[in-house]
N, C-alpha and C positions, 0 to 999 in steps of 0.2 A: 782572737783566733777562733773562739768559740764560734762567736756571729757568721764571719766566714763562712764557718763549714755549713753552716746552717742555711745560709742563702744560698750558696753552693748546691744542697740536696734542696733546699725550695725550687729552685732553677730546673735542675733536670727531673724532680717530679712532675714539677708544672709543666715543663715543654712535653714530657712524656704523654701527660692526659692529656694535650692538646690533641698530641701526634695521635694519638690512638683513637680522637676521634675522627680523624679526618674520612674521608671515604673511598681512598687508596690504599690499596696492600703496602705499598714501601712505604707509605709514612707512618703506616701503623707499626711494621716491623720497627724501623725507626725510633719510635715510643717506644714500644715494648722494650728495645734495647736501651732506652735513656730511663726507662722505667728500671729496670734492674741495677744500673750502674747507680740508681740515685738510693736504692734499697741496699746495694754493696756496700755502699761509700757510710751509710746510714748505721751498719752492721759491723763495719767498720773501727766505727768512732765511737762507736760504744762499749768498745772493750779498753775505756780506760787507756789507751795510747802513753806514752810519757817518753821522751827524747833520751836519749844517752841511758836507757835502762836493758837492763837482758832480756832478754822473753823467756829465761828459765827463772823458777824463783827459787832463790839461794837468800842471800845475804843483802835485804834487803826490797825493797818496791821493783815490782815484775807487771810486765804486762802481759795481759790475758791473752795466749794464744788461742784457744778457743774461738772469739772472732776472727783471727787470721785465715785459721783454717777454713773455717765455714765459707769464709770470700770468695778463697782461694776456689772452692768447690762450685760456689755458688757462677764465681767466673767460666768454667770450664764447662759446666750446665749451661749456662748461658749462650756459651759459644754456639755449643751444639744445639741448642732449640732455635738461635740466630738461623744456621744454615740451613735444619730443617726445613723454618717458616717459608725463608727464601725460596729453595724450592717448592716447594708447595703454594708460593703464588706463584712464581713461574708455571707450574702445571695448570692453576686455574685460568692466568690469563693463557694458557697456550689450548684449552676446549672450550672458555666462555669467551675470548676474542676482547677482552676489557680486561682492566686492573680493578676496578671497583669492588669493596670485599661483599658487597650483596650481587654481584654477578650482572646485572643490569648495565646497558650500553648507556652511554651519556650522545646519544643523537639528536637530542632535541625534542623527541615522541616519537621521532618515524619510525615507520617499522621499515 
């Protein structure tokens, strides 16, 4: 199970820094977004998780809500920095006429 999870955030961090570096606005957003989900899921799994336990602690092994919550937050943050971005390349490419995040046309050289 362990291994799993592990290849699992190897996976979306790795596709993440690919995406981020590509040299389009969406696939950077893109990254960014598998970048967080691989830092969620990371945040996650660190709180000691355990099957069929409370998340309050009584009478017995409890799991830490603490990473829940921070997810939870960190999901909702996320959302809203997602739709930001989005717009905000939609505005670049709607006055530099390109998606490219250094604003430069992909023409070949010509002017």
């Amino acid at each position: 199970m362990e291994a799993m999870v592990a290849v699992m955030i190897a996976v979306l961090v790795g596709t993440g820094v690919y995406l981020v570096l590509r040299a389009r606005t969406f696939p950077v957003i893109l990254g960014i977004t598998l970048l967080s989900y691989g830092v969620n899921l990371f945040v996650f799994i660190s709180g000691r998780l355990a099957l069929n336990q409370p998340p309050i602690v009584g009478n017995g092994p409890a799991s830490d809500p603490l990473p829940q919550a921070l997810v939870l937050t960190a999901i909702v943050i996320g959302f809203a920095m997602t739709a930001f971005l989005v717009v905000l390349a939609l505005r670049g490419q709607g006055e530099t006429g390109t998606d490219h995040v250094d604003g430069k046309r992909d023409d070949g050289g010509k002017a």
